[in-house]
N, C-alpha and C positions, 0 to 999 in steps of 0.2 A: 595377807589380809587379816590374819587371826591375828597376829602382834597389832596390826591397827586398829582393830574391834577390844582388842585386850587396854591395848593405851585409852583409848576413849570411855571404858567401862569403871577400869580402877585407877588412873594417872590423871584425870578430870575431874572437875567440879560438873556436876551436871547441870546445873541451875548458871552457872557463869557463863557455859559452851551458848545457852540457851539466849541467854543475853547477846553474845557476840553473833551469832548466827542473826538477831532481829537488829542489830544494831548493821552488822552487813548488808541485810537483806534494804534498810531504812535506804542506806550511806549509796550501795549500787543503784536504788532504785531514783536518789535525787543526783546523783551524780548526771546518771544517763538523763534524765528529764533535762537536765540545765544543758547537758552538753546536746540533744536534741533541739533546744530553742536556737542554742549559739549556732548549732547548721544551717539554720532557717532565717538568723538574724544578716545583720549586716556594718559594715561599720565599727565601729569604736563598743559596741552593745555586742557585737561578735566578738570583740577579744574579749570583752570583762566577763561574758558567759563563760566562754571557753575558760580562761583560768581560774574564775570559779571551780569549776566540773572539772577540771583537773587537779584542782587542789582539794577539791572534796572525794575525790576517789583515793586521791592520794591518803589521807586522812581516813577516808572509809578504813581500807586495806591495814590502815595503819592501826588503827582501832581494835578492829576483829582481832589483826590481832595480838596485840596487847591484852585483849580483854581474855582472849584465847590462851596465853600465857600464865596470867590473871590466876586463871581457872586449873593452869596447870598442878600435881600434886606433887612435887616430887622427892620428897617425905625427907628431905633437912630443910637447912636453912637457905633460901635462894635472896637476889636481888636486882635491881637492873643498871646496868654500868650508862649513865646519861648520855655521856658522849656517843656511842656507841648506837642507843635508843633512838636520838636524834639523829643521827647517821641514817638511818634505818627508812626514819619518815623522811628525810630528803630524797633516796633513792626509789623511795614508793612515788615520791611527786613528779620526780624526773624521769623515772621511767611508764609510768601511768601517761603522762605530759607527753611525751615522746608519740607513745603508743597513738594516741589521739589525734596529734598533728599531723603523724602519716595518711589517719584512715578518714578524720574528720572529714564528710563531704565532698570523698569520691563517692561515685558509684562505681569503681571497678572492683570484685572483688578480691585481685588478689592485692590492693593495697591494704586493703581493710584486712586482708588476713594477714601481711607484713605487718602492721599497725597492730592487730593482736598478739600476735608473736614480741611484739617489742615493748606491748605494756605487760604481757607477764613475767618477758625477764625482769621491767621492774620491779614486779610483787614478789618475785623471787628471791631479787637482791634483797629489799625488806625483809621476807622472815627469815633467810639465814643471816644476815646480817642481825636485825631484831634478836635471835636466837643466841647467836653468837655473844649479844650483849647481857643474855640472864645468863646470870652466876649464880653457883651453888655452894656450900660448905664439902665439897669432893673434889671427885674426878669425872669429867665427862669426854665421850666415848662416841662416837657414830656408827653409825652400820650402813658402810657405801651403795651395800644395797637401794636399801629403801631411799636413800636421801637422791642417786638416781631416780629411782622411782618417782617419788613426789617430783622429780623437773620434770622428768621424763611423760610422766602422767596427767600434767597439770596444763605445763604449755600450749602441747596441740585443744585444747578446752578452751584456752584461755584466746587463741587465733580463732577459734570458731566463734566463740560469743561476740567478738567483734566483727566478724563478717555477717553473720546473720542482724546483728543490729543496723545493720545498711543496706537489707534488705525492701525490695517495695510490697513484698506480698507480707502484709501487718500481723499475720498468725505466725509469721516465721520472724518476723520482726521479735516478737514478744520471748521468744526464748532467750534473747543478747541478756536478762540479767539473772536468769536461773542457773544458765551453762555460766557464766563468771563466778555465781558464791558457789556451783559445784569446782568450779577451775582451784578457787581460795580453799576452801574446804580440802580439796584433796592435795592442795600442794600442803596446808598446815598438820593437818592429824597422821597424813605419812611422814613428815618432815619431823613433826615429834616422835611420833613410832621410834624413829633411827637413833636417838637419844639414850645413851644408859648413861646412869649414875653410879657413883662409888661414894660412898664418904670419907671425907676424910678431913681429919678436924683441923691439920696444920696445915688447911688452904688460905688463903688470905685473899679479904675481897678487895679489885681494885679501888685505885681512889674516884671518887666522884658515884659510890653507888648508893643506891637511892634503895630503902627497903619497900614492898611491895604496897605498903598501906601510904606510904609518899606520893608514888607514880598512880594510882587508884583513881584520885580529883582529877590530876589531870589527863587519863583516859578518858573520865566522865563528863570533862566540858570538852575535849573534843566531840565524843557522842554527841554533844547535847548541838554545841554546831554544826555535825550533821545533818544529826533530826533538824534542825532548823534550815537549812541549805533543804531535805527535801520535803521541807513544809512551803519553801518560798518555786522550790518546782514544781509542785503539785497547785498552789495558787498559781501558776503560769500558765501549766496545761489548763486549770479548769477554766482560767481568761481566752485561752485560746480556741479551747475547746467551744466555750460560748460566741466568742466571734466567728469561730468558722461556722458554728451553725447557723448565724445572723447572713453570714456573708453565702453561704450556701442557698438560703433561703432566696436571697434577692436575686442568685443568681439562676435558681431555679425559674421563678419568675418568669426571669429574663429570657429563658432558655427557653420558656413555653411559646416566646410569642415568635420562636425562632420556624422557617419550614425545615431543615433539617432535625435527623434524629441528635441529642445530644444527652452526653452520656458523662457525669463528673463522677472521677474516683482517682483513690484516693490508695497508691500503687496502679496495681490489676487489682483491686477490689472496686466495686460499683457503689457509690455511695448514694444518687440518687439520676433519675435519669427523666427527657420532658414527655409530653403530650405525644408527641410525633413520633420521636424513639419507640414508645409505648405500642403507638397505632402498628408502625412498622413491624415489630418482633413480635406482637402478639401478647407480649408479656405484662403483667401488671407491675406498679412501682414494687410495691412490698414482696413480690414475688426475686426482682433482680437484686434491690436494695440491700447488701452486705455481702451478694454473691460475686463469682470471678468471673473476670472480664473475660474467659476463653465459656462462659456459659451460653455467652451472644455471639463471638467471633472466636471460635478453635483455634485459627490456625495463624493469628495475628500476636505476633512478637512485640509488646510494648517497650522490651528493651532496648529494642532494633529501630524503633518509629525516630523519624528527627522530626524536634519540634518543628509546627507548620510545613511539612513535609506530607505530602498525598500520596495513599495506597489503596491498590485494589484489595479486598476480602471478601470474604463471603460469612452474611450473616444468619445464624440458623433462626429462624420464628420458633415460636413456642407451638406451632403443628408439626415443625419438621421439615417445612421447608426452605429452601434454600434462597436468600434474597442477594445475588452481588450489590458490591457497597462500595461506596468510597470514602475511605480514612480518611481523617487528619487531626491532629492530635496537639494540645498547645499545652505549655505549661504556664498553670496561673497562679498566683498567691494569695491563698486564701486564710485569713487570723495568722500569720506568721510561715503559713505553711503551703509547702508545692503542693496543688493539685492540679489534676492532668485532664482536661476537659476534653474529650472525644465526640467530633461531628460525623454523624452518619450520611452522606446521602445515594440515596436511591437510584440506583443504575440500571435497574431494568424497563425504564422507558426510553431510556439512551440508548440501551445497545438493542432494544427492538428498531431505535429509529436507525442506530447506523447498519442491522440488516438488512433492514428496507431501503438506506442510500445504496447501500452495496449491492443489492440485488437490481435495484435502478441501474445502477453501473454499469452492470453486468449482465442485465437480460432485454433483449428487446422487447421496446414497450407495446409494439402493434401483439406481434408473432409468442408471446413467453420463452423466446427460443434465447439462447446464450449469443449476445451481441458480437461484433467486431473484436472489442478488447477482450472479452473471457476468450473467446478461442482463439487469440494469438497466445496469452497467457498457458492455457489448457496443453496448445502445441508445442510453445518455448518447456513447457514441463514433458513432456513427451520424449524432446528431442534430446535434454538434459538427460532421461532413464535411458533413452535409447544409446547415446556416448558410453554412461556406467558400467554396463551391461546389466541394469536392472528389468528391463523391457525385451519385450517381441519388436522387432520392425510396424509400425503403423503406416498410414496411409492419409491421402485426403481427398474429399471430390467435392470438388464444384461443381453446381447449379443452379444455373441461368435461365428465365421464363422462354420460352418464345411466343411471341405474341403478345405479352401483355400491354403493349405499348396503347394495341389499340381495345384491350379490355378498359385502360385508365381517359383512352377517347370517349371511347360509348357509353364510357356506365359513371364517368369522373372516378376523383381519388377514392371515396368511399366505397365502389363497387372492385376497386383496389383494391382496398385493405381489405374487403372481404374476401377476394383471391387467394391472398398470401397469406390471410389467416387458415384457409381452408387447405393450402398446401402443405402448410408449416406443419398442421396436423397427420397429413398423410405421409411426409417423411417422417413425424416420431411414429406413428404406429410402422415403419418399412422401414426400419432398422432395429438390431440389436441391441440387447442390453449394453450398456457400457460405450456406446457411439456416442459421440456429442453430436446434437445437429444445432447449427448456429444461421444465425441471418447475418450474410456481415453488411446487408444495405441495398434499398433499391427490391428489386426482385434476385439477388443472388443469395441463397444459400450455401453453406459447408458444412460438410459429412468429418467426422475425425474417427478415423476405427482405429483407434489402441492395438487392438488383437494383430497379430501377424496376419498379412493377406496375401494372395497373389495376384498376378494381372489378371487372370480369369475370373476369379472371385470378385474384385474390383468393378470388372466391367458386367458382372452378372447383376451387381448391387444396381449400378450404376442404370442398366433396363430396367429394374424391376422399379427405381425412383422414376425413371422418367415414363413408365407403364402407370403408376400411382399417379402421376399429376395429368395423365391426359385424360383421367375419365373425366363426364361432368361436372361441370361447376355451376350451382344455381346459385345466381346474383337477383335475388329479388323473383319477379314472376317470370325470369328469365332464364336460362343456359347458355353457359359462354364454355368455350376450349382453350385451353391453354397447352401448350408441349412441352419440352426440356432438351438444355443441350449439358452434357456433364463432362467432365474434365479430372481426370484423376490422375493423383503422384502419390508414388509411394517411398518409403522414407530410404531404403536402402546406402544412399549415400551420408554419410556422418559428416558432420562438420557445417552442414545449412542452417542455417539461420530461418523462424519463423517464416517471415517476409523472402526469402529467397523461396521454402516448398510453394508457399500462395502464387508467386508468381509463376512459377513452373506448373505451378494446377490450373493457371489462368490461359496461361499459352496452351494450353490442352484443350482446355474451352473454347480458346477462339477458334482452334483450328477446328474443334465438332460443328461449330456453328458456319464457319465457312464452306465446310463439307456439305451442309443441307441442313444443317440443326437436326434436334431429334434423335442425336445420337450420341453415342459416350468415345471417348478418345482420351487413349494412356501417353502419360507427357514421354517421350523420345528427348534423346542427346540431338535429335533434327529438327526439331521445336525450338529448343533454348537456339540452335547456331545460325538458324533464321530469324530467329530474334534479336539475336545483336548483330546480324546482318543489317536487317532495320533499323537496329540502334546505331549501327556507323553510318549508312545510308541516312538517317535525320541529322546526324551531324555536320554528314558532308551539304547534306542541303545549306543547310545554316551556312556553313562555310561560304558555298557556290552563291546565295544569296548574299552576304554580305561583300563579296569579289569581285559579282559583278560576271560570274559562270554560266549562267541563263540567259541562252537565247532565241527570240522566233525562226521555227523553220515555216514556211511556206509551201503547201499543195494547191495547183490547181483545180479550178471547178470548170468544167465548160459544159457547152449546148450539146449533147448527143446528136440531136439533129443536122449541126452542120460544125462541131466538135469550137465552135466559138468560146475566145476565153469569159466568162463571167463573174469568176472570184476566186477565192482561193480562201482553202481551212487555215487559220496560225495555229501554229503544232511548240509546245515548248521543249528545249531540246538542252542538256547539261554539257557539257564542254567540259569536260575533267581534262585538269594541266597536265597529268600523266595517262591518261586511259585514253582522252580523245571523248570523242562523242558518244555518251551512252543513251542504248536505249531505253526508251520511254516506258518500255515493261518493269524494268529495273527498276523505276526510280518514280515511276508517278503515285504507284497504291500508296507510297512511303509521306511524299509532301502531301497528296491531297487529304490527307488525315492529321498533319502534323498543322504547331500554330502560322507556318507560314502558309498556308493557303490561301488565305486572304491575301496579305500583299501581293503574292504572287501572282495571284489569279486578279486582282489587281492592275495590274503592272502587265500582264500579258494584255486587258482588254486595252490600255491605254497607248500602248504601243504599236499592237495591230492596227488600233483606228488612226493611228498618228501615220503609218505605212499605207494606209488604203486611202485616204483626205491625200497623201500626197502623190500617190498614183492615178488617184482621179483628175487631178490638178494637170497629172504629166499627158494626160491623153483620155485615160481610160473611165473614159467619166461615167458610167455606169456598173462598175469594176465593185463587188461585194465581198465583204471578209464573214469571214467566218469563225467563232470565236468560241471555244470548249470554257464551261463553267464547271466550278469546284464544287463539291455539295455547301463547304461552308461561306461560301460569297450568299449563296439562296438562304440562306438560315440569318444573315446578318439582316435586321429589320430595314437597316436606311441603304439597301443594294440599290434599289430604284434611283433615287435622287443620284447615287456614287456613277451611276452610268448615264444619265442624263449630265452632269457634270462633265465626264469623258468627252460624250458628244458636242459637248457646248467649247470645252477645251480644243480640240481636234479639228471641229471643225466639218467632220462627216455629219453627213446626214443620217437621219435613223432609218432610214430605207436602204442605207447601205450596210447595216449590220446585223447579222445574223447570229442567236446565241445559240448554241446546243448544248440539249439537258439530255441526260439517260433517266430511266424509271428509275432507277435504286436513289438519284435525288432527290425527285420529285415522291417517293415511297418516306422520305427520312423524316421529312417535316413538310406533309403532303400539303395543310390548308394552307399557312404560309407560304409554300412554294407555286402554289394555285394563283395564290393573291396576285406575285408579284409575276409570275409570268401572264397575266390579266393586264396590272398594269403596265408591263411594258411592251406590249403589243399596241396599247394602247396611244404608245410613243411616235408609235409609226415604223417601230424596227421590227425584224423578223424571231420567230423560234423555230428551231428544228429539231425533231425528235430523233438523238440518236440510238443507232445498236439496234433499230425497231425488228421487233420477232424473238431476240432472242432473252424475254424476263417473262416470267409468269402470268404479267399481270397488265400486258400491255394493252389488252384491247380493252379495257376499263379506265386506265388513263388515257388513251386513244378519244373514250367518247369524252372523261371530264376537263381535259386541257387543253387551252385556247393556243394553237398550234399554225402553224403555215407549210412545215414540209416535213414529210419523213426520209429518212437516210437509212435505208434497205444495208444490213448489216454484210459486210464481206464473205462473211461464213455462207452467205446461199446466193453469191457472185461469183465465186470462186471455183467451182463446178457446173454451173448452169447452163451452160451452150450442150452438154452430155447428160446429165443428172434429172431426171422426171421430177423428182421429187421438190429437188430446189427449183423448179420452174413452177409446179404449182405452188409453193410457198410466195415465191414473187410476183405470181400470178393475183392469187389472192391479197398481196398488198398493194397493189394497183388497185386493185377493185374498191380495197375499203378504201383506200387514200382518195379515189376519186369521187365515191360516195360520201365524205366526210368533205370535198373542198378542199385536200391537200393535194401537193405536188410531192413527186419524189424526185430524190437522189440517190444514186448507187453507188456504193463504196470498194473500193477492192479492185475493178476493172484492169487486169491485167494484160489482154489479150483484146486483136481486135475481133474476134465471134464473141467475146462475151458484149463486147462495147455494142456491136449488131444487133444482138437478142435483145440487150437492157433498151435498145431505141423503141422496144413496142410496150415497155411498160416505164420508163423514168424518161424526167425529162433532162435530168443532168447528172455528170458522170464526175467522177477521180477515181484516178487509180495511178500504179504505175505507168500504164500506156502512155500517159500525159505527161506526167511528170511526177517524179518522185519527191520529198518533202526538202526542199533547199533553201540554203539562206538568204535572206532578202535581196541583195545584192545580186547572186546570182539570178533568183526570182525577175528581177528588176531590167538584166540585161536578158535573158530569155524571153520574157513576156512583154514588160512595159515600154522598151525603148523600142520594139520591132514595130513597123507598121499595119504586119499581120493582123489579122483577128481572128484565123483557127491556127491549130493548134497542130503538127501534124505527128501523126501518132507514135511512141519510139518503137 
């Protein structure tokens, strides 16, 4: 360092260095301006920039230093070999030229720093070359040190000034022509340091040398075409400089009458921003105007944005608070020049609204409770922890109204929904933190306990919900009661699927509610195997119906009094290809809920009448069937007409047909079912009340349904010739039957003392004794073809 402070103090002209340093400072300062327009330009105006700005750097370089040489003292007689000179400025231009075309108008840095690495070997080549071409009246000498040094020193200076000149942030920008004359500067004054002299007077200068006050002019019109090159780039920026502020302006404007925020700058610097931007951030123009775009948005990478490409951010307001945004970012051309115009728009009325779809989504709209989809959702994540081993075993229960059916009779839907809103409430406050309670539809609820539970625990939960929903419910200036039946499964088996625990918590249900409702029931492996018991039982149905497996059996009716045939039940009876004839325990709870009920039941009344018209026909011309309905035949609104049809088909009369309903039908869809047993009485055909005694609620339907006979259940025939009990029971429905204008039948008669006893209270019998239930055929030859008219007992 001291040998280079030494060179520079006594081996220089002070006043020459002074020159080349402002003749440098001129030449980098129009070099980079020119070669700035040509990045921005385009076309045939893009090359002529461009080698311009490389021939004027080249030339700069070339200048400094010559002029730097110029200046040199080195106290004999020196001169500069032309050849050699010129040599010097060609490899300043070619490798300056070089350097340029690598970095020219990327943005990546490390070409721009390839690109400076390869324009300072050019300046390098120049001044030792340059160097190499002054001669002196001696000997000259290097000192490998320093003349290392000066590359060594110079180049990493010379890669960074060109990287940072292709920078977008303009403060870093600005240093690409300070760090180049420090890059020039330190490769020259060390690169001379390393220079000793000798004298010696029988040196000879080569031929074509030129003495110093020769080469001097033409130093100084290169100079002077410099300074002129960054007088013509300095007239360019300040043109451009003026149209971009024209072009800004209109585009501010423009930008105002935009509804987004919008933000032009110029890198990450903010050069001006609209009305709305403004509203948005809080911030005023002059406040953002020359500051960095991470002042509004931190955390947003402009180098990373593609043009016309959309990003979420988050924008800070000038109070601190936090506004999400949505990016997008275009690149425009403004006076020559990329600027980068930034649209803000406002996301937080968005993502309020899509909370509010999603909580739509997701919660039911009567109850606030978490719909259908979130706690299948809820579960599926449940079951996933539970696989991991991130979780406890969980649990579920189902709950189901009883009774509400006819709070939505008495009070309509709106005394309804005040029900289930007033329920919904009593399960969240009777459960624990961290339960989810859901509505998944209708009046059924579900419970999800996360926490590890046991059956006990389950089922204590499980009373203590259905103890909360039977107290009081006021519905206006009213009181209604509502009960529960609950259903729980708990998760212990891994591998179920959402919709597989639901269904195992529902079979749990059904079975509470079969049992008497009002009570809770843990799902069993004897739950699911009766359930697809019933699932293979509907399919064999299906099967049996479409095959043609279904057929009428036949019981007779007769006169107790003098045991005369009268009619006969049709009983539908399945004929499995491999089992034989199964019982109707088996196999009736299965169809009469499934969709074949209808045709079935159907098809039993049309065939019975079809059998009894032609038994009439064969003798027995007072001869009545009897015909079991399904609960879903009475729910179909046009039943009426389908069995007047029958009749009109067949060819019986409606005096000859008898339908029998139990209460749990006429209970399902009571007014409708009212209707049409009205009208079809009205037909002229008969009803009979079956199973009577053994429903809750019979002596209520007893007074509201237009009736003709009741059929005394077998359960209290079956004992009755011994049993006190079952005779007053039978007793008393005599009584009411004949205070009400019905006739009975008794069912079950197996024995002739029972058939005895029943003669003081019914007037007609079946049972075994008579006959057991046989295929029509048989029927046919037992009863129809004999001349008999009683029946004699078996």
């Amino acid at each position: 360092m001291q040998t280079v402070i030494t060179c520079i103090q006594q081996a220089h002209d002070g006043y020459s260095l002074i020159i080349a340093a402002l003749v440098c400072t001129i030449g980098v300062y129009g070099s980079f301006s020119v070669a700035n327009h040509a990045g921005r330009s385009q076309g045939r105006r893009r090359a002529i920039l461009a080698l311009t700005a490389i021939i004027t750097a080249g030339c700069t370089a070339w200048a400094t230093h010559m002029i730097a040489l110029l200046a040199f003292l080195p106290g004999m007689q020196a001169g500069f070999e032309l050849i050699g000179t010129g040599i010097s400025l060609i490899a300043a231009i070619i490798g300056i030229g070089a350097g340029m075309l690598v970095s020219i108008g990327q943005h990546r840095r490390q070409r721009r720093l390839a690109g400076g690495f390869v324009l300072g070997l050019g300046i390098v080549a120049l001044h030792y070359l340059g160097q190499h071409a002054y001669v002196v009246r001696g000997q000259v000498t290097y000192d490998a040190g320093l003349v290392t040094a000066s590359i060594l020193g110079s180049l990493p200076i010379f890669a960074l000034s060109l990287t940072v000149s292709g920078e977008r942030n303009k403060r870093v920008r600005l240093l690409g022509a300070p760090l180049l004359l420090l890059a020039i500067a330190v490769l020259h004054l060390t690169g001379m340091a390393a220079l000793s002299f000798t004298i010696d007077p029988t040196v000879e200068f080569p031929p074509l040398t030129a003495h110093p006050d020769v080469l001097a002019p033409i130093v100084a019109a290169v100079s002077i075409g410099v300074f002129g090159v960054a007088v013509a780039g300095l007239r360019m920026t300040l043109h451009a400089q003026a149209t971009l502020r024209r072009e800004r302006q209109r585009l501010g404007e423009l930008a105002n009458l935009a509804l987004e925020g919008l933000a032009i700058c110029d890198g990450d610097t903010i050069v001006s921003v609209n009305d709305t931007l403004q509203r948005l951030s809080g911030y005023h123009q002059q406040d953002l105007a020359g500051s960095t775009l991470r002042t509004l948005v931190p955390a947003l990478d402009l180098s990373a944005a593609l043009d016309g490409e959309e990003a979420d951010a988050t924008l800070v307001a000038a109070t601190g608070d936090i506004v999400p945004v949505r990016v997008i970012s275009r690149q425009v051309g403004l006076g020559a020049r990329q600027q980068t115009v930034l649209a803000f728009r406002d996301q937080r009325e968005r993502l309020r609204s899509e909370s509010q779809i999603r909580t739509l989504a997701f919660t039911d709209h009567l109850t606030g409770l978490a719909n259908r989809t979130r706690f299948l959702d809820l579960l599926a994540v449940s079951i996933q922890e539970e696989a991991s081993g991130n979780s406890k075993d969980f649990a579920v229960l189902l709950l189901d109204l009883d009774g509400f059916k006819s709070v939505n009779d008495a009070f309509g839907h709106h005394g309804g929904d005040v029900v289930l809103k007033i329920v919904a409430d009593r399960l969240k406050k009777n459960v624990d933190t961290g339960m989810v309670v859901a509505r998944l539809g209708g009046d059924e609820f579900a419970i999800l306990i996360r926490d590890d539970i046991d059956a006990a625990r389950a089922e204590m939960l499980g009373l203590k919900l259905i103890k909360a929903v039977e107290e009081p419910i006021p519905v206006g200036d009213q009181v209604v009661y509502v009960s529960a039946s609950v259903g729980a499964k708990r998760s212990q088996h891994r591998g179920s699927s959402s919709i597989q625990i639901l269904d195992n918590a529902d079979l749990a249900l059904y079975d509470a509610k079969a049992k008497g409702k009002g009570r809770v029931r843990l799902f069993t492996s004897e739950l699911r195997a009766a359930a697809d018991e019933r699932g293979r039982l509907s399919s064999a149905m299906r099967t049996a119906w479409e095959e043609g497996h279904f057929e009428l059996y036949y019981q007779p009716q007769v006169r107790l009094s003098d045991n005369a045939l009268v009619g006969a039940e049709a009983l539908i009876r399945y004929n499995d290809p491999e089992a034989g004839v199964v019982s109707p325990a088996a196999f009736l709870p299965v169809l009469e809920t499934s969709s074949l009920a209808v045709p079935v039941g159907d098809w039993i009344l049309q065939t019975a009448c079809r059998q009894a018209a032609s038994w009439r026909k064969a003798g027995k011309g007072n001869f009545r069937i009897g015909v079991n309905l399904f609960p879903a035949q009475l729910r179909s609104p046009d039943f009426v007409s389908r069995v007047e049809h029958v009749l009109a088909a067949s060819g019986l009369p409606a005096s000859a047909l008898e339908l029998e309903v139990t209460e749990n039908i006429v209970l399902q869809n009571e007014v409708m079912t009212l209707d049409h047993l009205a009208r079809l009485r009205k037909l002229g055909l008969f009803v009979a009340f079956d199973d009577f005694g053994t429903g809750f609620a019979s002596l209520t339907m007893l007074k509201r349904m237009q009736i003709d006979r009741l059929k005394v259940d077998q359960s209290f025939v079956r004992n009755v010739e011994h049993d006190p009990k079952d005779q007053a029971i039978v007793d008393a429905i005599a009584r009411m039957a004949e205070g009400c204008g019905l006739t009975v039948i008794a069912e079950g008669i197996e024995t002739n003392a029972q058939a005895r006893f029943m003669q003081n209270y019914a007037a007609e019998g079946q049972g075994y004794l008579f006959g057991a239930p046989m295929p029509a055929a048989e029927f046919e030859q037992r009863f129809i073809k004999t001349k008999r008219s009683m029946i004699a007992a078996a």
